[in-house]
SEVO-899006 format. One record per residue (C-alpha): x, y, z; residue number from 0. Coordinates in pm, whole numbers, plus 50000, padded with zeros to 5 digits. Layout:
<pts>
<<X,Y,Z>,NUM>
...
</pts>
This chain:
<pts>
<<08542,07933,92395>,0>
<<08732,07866,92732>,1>
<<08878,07497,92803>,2>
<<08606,07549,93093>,3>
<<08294,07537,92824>,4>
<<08469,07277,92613>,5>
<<08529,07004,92937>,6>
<<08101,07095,92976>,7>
<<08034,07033,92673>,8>
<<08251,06718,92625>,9>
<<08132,06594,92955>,10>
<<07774,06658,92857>,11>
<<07760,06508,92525>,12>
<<07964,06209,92654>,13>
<<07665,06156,92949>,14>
<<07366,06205,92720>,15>
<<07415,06238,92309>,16>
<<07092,06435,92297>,17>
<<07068,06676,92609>,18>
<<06757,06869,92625>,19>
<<06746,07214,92603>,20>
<<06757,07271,93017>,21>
<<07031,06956,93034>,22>
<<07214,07176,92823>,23>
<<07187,07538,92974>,24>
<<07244,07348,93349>,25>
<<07592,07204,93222>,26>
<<07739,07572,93169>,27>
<<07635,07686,93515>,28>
<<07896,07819,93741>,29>
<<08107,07885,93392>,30>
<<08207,08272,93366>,31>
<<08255,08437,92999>,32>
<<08182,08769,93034>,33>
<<08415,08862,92748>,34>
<<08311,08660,92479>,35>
<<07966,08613,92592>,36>
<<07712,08318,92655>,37>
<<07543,08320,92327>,38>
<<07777,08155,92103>,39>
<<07904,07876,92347>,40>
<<07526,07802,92435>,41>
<<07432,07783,92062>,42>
<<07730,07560,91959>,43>
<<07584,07304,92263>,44>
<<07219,07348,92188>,45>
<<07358,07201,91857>,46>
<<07385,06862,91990>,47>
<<06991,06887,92113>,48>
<<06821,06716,91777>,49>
<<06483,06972,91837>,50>
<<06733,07222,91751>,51>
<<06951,07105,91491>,52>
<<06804,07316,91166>,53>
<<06915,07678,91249>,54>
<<06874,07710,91626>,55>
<<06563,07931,91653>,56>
<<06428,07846,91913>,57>
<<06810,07895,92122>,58>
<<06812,08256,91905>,59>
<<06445,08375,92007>,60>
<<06298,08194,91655>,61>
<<05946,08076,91696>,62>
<<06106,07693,91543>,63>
<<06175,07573,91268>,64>
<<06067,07353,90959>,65>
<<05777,07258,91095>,66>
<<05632,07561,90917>,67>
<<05716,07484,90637>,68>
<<05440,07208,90596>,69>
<<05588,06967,90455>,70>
<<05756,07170,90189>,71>
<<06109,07076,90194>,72>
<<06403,07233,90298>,73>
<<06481,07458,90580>,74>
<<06193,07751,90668>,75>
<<06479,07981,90785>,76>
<<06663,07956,90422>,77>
<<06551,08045,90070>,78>
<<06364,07761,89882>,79>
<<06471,07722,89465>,80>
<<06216,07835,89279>,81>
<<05991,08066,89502>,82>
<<06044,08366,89350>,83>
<<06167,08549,89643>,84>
<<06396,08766,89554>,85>
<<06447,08913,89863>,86>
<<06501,08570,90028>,87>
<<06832,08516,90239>,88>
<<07069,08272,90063>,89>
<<07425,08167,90188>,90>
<<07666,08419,90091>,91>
<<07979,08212,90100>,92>
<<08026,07827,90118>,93>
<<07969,07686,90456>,94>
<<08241,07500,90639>,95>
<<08239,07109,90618>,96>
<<08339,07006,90970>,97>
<<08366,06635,91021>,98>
<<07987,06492,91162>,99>
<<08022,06389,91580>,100>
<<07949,06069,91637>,101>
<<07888,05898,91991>,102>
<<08057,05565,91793>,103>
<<08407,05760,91708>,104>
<<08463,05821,92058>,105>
<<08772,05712,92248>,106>
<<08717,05389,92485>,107>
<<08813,05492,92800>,108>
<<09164,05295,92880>,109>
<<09090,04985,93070>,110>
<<09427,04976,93245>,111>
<<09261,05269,93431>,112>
<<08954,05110,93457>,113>
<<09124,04847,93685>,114>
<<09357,05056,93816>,115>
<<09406,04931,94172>,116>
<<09382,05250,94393>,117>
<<09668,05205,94702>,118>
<<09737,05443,95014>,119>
<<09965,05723,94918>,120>
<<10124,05989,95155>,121>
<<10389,06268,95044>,122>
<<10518,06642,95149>,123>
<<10798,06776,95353>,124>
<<10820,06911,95741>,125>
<<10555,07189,95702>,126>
<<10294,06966,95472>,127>
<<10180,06643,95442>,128>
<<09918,06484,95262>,129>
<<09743,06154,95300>,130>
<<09528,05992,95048>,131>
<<09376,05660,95227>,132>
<<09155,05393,94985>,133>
<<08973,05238,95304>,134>
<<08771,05392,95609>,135>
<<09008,05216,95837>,136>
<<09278,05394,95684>,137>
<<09095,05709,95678>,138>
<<09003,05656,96108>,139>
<<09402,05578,96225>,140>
<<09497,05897,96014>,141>
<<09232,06113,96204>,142>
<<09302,05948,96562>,143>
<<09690,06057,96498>,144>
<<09599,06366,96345>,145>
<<09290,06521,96502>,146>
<<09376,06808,96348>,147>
<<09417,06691,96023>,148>
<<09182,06865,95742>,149>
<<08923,06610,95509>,150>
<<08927,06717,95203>,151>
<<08688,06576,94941>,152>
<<08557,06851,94667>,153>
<<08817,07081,94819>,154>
<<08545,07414,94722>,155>
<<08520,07514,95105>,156>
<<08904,07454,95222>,157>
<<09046,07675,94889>,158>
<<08821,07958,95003>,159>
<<08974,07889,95374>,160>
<<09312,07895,95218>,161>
<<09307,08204,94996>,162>
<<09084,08445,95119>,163>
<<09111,08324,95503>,164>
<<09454,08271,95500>,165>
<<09406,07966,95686>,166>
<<09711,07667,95699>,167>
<<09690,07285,95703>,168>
<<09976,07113,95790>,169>
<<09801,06797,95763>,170>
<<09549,06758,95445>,171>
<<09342,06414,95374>,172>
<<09206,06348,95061>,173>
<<08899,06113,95097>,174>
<<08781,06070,94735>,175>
<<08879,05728,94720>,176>
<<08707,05541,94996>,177>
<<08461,05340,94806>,178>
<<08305,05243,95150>,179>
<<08164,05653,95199>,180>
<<08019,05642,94881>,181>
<<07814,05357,94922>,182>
<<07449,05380,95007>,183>
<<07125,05145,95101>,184>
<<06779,05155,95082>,185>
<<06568,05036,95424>,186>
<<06256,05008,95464>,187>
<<06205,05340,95697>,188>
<<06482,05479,95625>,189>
<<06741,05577,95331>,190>
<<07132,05531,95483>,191>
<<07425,05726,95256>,192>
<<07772,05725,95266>,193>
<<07871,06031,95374>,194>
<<08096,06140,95054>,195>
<<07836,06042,94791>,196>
<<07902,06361,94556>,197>
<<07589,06550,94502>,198>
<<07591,06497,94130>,199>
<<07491,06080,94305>,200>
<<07299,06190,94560>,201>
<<07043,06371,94274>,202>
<<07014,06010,94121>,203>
<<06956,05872,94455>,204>
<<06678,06073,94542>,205>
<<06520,06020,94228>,206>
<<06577,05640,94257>,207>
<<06421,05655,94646>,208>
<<06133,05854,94480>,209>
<<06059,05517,94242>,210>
<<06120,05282,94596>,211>
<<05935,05487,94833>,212>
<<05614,05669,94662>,213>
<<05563,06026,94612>,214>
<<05435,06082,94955>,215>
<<05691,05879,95174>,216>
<<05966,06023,94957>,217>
<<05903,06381,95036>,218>
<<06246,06454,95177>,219>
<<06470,06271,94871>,220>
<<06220,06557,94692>,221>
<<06350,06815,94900>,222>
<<06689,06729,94891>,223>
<<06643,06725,94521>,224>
<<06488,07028,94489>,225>
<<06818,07206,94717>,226>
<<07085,07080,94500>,227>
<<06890,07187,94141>,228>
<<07016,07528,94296>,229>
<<07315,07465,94476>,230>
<<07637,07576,94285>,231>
<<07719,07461,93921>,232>
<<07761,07070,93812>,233>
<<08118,07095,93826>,234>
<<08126,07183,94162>,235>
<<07789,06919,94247>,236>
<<08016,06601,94082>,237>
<<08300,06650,94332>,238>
<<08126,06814,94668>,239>
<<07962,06613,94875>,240>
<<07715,06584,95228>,241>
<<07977,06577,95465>,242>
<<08142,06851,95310>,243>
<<07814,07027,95349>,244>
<<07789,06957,95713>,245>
<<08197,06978,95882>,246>
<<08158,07283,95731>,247>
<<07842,07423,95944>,248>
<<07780,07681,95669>,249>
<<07502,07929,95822>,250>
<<07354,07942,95477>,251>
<<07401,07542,95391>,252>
<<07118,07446,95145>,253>
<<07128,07077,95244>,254>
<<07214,07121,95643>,255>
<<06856,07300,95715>,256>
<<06668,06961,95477>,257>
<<06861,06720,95703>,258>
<<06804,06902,96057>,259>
<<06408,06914,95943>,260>
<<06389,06511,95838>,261>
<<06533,06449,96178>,262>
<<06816,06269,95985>,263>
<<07073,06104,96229>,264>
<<07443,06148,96116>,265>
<<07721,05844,96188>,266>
<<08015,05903,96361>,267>
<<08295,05652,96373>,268>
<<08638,05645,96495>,269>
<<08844,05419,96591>,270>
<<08675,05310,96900>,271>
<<08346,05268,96762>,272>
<<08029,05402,96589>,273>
<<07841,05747,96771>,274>
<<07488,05842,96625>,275>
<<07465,06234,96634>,276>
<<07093,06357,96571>,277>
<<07092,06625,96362>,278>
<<06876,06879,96552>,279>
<<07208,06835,96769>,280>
<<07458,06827,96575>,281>
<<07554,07290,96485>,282>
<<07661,07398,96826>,283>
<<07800,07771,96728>,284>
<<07939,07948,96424>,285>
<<08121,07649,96217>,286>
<<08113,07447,96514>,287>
<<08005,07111,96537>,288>
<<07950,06826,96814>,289>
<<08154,06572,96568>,290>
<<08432,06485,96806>,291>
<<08860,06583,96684>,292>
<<08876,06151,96629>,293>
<<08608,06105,96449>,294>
<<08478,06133,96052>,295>
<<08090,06191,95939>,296>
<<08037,05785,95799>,297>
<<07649,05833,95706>,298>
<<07340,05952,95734>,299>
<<07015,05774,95790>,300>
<<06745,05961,95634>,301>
<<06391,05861,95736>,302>
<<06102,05864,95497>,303>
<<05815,06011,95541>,304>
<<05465,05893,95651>,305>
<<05215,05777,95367>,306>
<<04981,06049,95517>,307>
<<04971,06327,95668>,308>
<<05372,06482,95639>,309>
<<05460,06712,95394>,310>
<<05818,06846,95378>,311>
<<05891,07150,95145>,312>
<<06200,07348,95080>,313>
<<06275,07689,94988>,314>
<<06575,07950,94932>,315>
<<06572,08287,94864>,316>
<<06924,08417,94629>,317>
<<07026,08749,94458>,318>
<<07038,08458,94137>,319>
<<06769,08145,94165>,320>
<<07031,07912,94005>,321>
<<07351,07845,94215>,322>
<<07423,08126,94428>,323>
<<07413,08168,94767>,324>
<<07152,08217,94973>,325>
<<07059,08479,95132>,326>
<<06793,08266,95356>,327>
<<06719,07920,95308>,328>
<<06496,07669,95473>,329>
<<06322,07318,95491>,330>
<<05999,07292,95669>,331>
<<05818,07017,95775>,332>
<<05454,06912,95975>,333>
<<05325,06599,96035>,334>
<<04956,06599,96095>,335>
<<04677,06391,96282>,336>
<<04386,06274,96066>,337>
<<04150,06555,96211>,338>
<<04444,06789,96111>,339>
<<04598,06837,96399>,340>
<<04979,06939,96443>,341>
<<05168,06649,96568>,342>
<<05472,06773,96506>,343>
<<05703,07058,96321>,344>
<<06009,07155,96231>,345>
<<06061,07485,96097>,346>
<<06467,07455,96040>,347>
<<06583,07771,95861>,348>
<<06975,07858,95751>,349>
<<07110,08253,95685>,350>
<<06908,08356,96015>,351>
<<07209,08305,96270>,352>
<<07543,08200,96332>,353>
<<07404,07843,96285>,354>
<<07185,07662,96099>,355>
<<06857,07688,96349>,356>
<<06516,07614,96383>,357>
<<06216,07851,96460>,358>
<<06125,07751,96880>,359>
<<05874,07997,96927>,360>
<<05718,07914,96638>,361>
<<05740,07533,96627>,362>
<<05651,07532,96967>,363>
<<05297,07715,96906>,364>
<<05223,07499,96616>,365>
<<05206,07205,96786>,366>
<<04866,07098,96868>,367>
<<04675,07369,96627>,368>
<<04475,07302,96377>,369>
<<04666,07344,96050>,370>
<<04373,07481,95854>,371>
<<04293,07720,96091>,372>
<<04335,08060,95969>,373>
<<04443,08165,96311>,374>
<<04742,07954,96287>,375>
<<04926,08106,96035>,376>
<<04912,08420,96214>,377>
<<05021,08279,96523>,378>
<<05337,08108,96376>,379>
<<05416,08437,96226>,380>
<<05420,08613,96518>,381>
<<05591,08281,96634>,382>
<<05886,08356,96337>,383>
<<05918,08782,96449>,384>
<<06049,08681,96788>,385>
<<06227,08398,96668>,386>
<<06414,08616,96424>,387>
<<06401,08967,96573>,388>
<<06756,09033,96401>,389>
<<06926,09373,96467>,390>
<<06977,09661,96248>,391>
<<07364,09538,96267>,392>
<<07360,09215,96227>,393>
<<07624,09021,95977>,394>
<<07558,09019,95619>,395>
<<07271,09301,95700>,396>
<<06941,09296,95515>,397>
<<06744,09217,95841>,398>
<<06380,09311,95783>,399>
<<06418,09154,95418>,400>
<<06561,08857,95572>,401>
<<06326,08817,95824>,402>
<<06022,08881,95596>,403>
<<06168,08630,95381>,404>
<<06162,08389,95679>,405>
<<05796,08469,95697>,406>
<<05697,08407,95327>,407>
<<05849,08078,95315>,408>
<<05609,07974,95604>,409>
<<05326,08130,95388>,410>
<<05383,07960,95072>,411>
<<05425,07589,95282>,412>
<<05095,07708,95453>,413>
<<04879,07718,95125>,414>
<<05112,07434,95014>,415>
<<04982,07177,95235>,416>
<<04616,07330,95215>,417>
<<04612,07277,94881>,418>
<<04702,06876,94961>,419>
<<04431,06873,95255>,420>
<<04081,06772,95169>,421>
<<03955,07076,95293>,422>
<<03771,07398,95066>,423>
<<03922,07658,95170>,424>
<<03782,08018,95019>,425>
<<04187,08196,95146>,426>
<<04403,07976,94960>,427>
<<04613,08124,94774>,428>
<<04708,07902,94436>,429>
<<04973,08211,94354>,430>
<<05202,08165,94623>,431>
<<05283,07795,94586>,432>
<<05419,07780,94238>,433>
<<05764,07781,94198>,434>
<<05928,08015,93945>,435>
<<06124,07825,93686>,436>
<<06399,07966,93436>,437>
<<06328,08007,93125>,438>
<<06562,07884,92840>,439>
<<06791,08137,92730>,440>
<<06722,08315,92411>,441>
<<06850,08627,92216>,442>
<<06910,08854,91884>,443>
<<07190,08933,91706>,444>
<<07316,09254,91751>,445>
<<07391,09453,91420>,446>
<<07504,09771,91569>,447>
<<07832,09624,91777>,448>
<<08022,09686,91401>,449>
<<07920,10012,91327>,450>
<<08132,10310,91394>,451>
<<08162,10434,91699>,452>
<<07937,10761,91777>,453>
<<07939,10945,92073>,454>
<<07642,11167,92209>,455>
<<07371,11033,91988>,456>
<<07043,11098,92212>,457>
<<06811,10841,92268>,458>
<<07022,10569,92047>,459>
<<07209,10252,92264>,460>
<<07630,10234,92221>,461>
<<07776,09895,92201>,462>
<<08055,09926,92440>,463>
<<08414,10044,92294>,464>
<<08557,09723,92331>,465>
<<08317,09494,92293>,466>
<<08398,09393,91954>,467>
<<08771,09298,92058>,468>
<<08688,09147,92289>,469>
<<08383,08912,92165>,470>
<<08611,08840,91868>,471>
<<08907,08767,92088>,472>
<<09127,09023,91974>,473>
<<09153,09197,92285>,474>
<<09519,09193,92500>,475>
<<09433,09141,92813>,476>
<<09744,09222,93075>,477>
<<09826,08844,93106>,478>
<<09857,08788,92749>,479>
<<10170,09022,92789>,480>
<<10480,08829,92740>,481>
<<10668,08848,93095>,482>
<<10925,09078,93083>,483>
<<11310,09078,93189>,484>
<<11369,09054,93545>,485>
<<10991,09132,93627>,486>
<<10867,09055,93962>,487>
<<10509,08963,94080>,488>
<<10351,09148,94359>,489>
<<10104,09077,94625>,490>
<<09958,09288,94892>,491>
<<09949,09155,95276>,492>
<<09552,09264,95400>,493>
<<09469,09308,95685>,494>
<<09249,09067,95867>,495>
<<09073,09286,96077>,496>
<<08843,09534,96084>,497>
<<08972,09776,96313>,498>
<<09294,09713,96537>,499>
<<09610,09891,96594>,500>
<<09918,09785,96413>,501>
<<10186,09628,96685>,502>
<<10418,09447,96425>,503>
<<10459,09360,96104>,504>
<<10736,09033,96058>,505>
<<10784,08938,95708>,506>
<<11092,08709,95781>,507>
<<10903,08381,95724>,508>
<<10815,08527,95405>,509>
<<11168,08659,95304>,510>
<<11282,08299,95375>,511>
<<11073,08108,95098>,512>
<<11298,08078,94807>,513>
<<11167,08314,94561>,514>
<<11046,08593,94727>,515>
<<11264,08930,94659>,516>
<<11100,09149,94887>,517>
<<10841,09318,95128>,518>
<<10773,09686,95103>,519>
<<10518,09885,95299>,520>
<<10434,10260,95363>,521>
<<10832,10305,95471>,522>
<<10948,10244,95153>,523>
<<10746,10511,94947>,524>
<<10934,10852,94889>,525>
<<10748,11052,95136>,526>
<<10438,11029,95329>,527>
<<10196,11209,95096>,528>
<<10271,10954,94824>,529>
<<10100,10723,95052>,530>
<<09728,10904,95013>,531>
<<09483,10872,94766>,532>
<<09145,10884,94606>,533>
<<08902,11102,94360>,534>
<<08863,11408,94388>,535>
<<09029,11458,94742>,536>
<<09324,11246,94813>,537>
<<09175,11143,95193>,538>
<<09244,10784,95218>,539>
<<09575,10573,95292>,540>
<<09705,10317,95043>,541>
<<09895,10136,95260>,542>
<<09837,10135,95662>,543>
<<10074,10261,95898>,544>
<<09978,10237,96243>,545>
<<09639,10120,96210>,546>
<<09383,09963,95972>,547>
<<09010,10070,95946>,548>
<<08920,09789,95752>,549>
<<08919,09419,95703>,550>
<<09147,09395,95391>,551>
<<09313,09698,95405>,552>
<<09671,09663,95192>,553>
<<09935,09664,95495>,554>
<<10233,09588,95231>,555>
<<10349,09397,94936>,556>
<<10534,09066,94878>,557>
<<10743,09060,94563>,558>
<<10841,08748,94429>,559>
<<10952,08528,94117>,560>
<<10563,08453,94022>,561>
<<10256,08502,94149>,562>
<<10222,08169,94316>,563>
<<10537,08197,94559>,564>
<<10423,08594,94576>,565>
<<10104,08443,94730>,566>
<<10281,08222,94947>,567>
<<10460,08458,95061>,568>
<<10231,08685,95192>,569>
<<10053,08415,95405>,570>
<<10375,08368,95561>,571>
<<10401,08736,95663>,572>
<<10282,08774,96051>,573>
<<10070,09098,96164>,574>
<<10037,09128,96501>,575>
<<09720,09358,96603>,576>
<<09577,09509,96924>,577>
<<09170,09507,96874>,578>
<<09037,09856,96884>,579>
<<08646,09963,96958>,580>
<<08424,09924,96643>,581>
<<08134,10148,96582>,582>
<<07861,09947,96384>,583>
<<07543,10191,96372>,584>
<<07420,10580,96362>,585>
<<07355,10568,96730>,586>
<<07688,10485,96809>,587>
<<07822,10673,96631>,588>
<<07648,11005,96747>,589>
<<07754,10866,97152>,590>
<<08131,10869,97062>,591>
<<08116,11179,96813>,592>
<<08253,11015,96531>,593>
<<08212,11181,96229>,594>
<<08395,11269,95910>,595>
<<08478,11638,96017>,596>
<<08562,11766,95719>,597>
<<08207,11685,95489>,598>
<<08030,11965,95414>,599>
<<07710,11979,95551>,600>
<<07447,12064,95265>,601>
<<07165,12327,95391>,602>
<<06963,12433,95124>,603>
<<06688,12741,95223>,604>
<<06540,12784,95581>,605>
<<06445,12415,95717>,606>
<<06253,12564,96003>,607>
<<06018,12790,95777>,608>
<<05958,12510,95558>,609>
<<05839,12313,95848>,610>
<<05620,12595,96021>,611>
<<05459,12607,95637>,612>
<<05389,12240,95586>,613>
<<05012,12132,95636>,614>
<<05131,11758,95727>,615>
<<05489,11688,95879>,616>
<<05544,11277,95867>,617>
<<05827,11158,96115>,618>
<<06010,10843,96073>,619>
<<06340,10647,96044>,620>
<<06537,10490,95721>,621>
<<06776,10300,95729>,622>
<<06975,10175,95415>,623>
<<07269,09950,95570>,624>
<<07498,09979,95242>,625>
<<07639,09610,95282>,626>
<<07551,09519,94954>,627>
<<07874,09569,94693>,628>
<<07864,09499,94324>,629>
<<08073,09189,94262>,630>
<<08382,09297,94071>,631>
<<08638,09064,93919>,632>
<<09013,09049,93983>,633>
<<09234,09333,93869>,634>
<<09587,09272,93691>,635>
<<09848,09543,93643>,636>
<<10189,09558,93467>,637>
<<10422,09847,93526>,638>
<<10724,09878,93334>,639>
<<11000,10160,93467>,640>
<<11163,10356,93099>,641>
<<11510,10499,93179>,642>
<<11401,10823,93063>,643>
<<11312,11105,93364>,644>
<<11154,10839,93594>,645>
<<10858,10726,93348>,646>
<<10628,10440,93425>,647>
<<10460,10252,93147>,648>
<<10173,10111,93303>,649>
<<09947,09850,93133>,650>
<<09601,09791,93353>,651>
<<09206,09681,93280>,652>
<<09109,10025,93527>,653>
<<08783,10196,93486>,654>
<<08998,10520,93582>,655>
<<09292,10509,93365>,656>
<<09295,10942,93533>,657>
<<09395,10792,93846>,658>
<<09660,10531,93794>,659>
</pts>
């Protein structure tokens, strides 16, 4: 089990002695074991849950325990003295005595720490600095001498920034230690929250404003609830927080679309004073914000909802329910008269733009309808098609699915709020309100995975080769490899655009970090046709010479002492590019005549015939846009030159060992 599972489980346990089943299964969200697999790690923790104590059946796809044995004794899933049964399973060697957990042996957290005194701290060098301030006021004279400076709290956002963008800070801030930003107050039409509340707090705030508020005026702590159940894993929840949410202007935020439909007004404050930003104000453009350089995000002022008459709902569409991103999200919201009349909507949608944006066309025709009138829901349909009308091309692709997804969120709050009206209604549909809950987890033992390995047996399943290894941990993975003498670490420059002609490549920035050995590129192979590869015709470059064709393209390699400075490294190297014309779709294509010459085109019989034969002939388009890529993880590699006739020992987790 990885040190990730065990700091869940600990963590867990330590919160609540006896987690329910779901308490349980949400704790190991976000975790990755593909190796060893889920069903050990989530039977060891369901341990802990006292339902499931005797033999975890109902965690291995049992139908319970003891209870059916009636009062009998003993454990139903064991052999009883006495029965008879000679067929009944017994233990077949003596079972481990492990010491019994209890909450009462647990270490008392140090109480030096506990009243530790927390006290401004700076350090770094020339190129980096980091702050970490313990007061707002602090926190404002950093920002108004460093407008530039970046806020970190949960830090999830600016590591993606750093590794994958290759984006550079020279200024960093942490701001997990401002008490006065994770503060928060309860008014009487309103709920106001420090802006770094993590979201792990802002879950028991809701539910707390739920007990202050009612059922009905609570509606958006519900819906703010509801987003962060399926935003990211617990880990990640206890350290993000709102305003990390909203500097960020994610187009597919979960909470930014719940806070734009609540009319929530953020607070911002700098050194010259307090600014209220309405939220239906505050995304301007892609990750682009009206906060101004000076300022921070202090709160939020949520209003509650109207005892009657407002009903707020969220949804989110993912490839995976729990914690993934989403594809399209939303929060919609009407308020309505007491003869069911719109008063007003908001209809605030994220993954349909640039932006987190709301629906104008259709917002603007609901007002004033009559909710229950079946004509309205066709009307803010029509509303939502020319509201999203996204092209064929448009970024992350999946535009009719995105847009019909757009429209079935409006459909299920439709019948929602129906079903809350004191109206009969004979098209209401019950169906399309539900929400779809995960199941817990269950699963059998597999008997085959030890069994010899077959090949070609029709019809029966294969465990994979190394799946025993590897759920038993004996399988070397390339990092368990001791390092080597005088071995290097490599990693490759990519390019950051998607088509542009190569001007200059300067890895002197690079060559000057201590550490780094080396760049090599294209010049330094043999010969030019070492540079092409691919199965079965070798037709694409490895590493780009005068231009790259796609966004992370390898352009060269930075060698280095480890893989850390190896990484530094290639940030530091600087690519200079000259933008060149990108084609995005068939019909461009066919206007510049851009095609791969040398496919074959496949003709199979006489088309023509076959159409002067056919009783019907349907004509049409399809489109498939071929966006969507099978997440893969992280490759490692270790080659090792032999002094022997130029030999390469090469040890690597590849799919095509043929290839290498």
């Amino acid at each position: 089990m990885g040190t990730d599972f065990l700091k869940s489980l600990y963590a867990l346990i330590r919160n609540n002695p006896n987690p329910s089943e779901h308490a349980v299964e949400e704790a190991f969200d976000g975790n990755l074991c593909r190796c060893t697999g889920y069903r050990p790690i989530l039977d060891a923790a369901q341990s802990f849950n006292s339902r499931n104590n005797c033999g975890m059946a109902k965690s291995n796809g049992g139908s319970g325990c003891c209870m059916e044995k009636n009062g009998g004794g003993g454990c139903c899933k064991g052999s009883s003295a006495g029965d008879g049964d000679k067929d009944a399973i017994g233990p077949k060697f003596p079972a481990p005595e492990f010491k019994k957990w209890s909450p009462d042996t647990e270490l008392i957290f140090p109480a030096a720490l506990r009243k530790h005194d927390f006290k401004p701290l700076v350090f770094g060098n020339k190129k980096k600095k980091w702050y970490r301030p313990v007061t707002v006021q602090q926190l404002l004279q950093i920002k108004n001498i460093h407008p530039e400076a970046k806020l970190v709290g949960g830090s999830t956002e600016t590591q993606i920034e750093v590794k994958f963008k290759a984006m550079r800070y020279e200024t960093s801030v942490y701001v997990g230690d401002i008490p006065e930003l994770r503060q928060f107050t309860f008014h009487d039409d309103h709920l106001e929250i420090g802006a770094n509340v993590s979201l792990t707090d802002l879950e028991a705030i809701c539910e707390q404003a739920v007990e202050k508020y009612g059922s009905a005026r609570a509606q958006p702590f519900k819906a703010i609830k509801k987003q962060l159940q399926y935003f990211a894993g617990r880990q990640i929840r206890n350290v993000a927080s709102p305003a990390g949410n909203l500097a960020t202007a994610s187009p597919i935020s979960d909470l930014n679309p719940v806070f734009v439909a609540t009319n929530t007004v953020l607070i911002a404050e700098s050194l010259n004073g307090e600014k209220e930003i309405p939220m239906t104000e505050f995304f301007q453009g892609y990750r682009k914000t009206a906060l101004p350089p000076d300022s921070i995000i202090a709160s939020l002022r949520i209003p509650v909802a109207k005892e009657k008459g407002e009903f707020t709902r969220t949804y989110k569409q993912a490839k995976r329910k729990d914690d993934d991103i989403a594809i399209v999200t939303s929060a919609l919201r009407v308020s309505l008269s007491e003869t069911n009349e719109v008063t007003s909507a908001n209809l605030v949608f994220g993954g349909m733009a640039p932006m987190t944006v709301s629906a104008k066309n259709a917002e603007a025709f609901l007002v004033g309808q009559d909710f229950t009138n079946p004509a309205t829901l066709e009307g803010v349909m029509a509303g939502l098609e020319k509201d999203f009308n996204l092209p064929f091309s448009v970024p992350g692709g999946m535009a009719t699915y995105r847009r019909s997804l757009s429209m079935g969120f409006f459909y299920r709050f439709y019948h929602d709020v129906l079903s809350n009206l004191e109206v009969m209604s004979e098209d209401l549909d019950p169906d399309g309100i539900a929400e779809i809950e995960r199941a817990i987890s269950t699963g059998d033992k597999d008997h085959e995975a030890s069994v010899a390995y077959q090949q070609k047996i029709l019809g029966k399943a294969s465990p994979h080769v190394a799946a025993l290894k590897q759920s038993t941990g004996q399988a070397q993975y390339t990092d368990d490899i001791p390092v080597q003498k005088n071995e290097l670490f490599a990693c490759m420059v990519l390019s950051t655009k998607a088509h542009a002609k190569i001007i200059s490549v300067d890895p002197s920035k690079a060559l000057d970090i201590p550490g780094v050995v080396d760049y090599v590129d294209h010049k330094d192979l043999p010969n030019p046709q070492a540079n092409w590869w691919g199965a079965p015709v070798a037709d694409e470059l490895f590493l780009a010479v005068d231009k790259v064709t796609t966004a992370g393209q390898p352009i060269g390699v930075i060698l280095a002492h480890s893989a850390k400075i190896a990484e530094e490294g290639m940030r530091a190297v600087n690519v200079e590019y000259e933008d060149l014309p990108a084609i995005l779709s068939i019909e461009e294509a066919i206007e510049a005549e851009s095609f791969y010459k040398h496919s074959p085109f496949i003709k199979n019989g006489d088309v023509d015939e076959a159409f002067k034969q056919a009783d019907r002939i349907f004509e049409g388009v399809s489109r498939m846009g071929g966006q969507e890529h099978f997440y893969l993880e992280t490759q490692a590699c270790l080659a090792i030159p032999k002094p022997e006739d130029g030999e390469m020992e090469i040890w690597s987790g590849t799919q095509n060992p043929t290839e290498t």
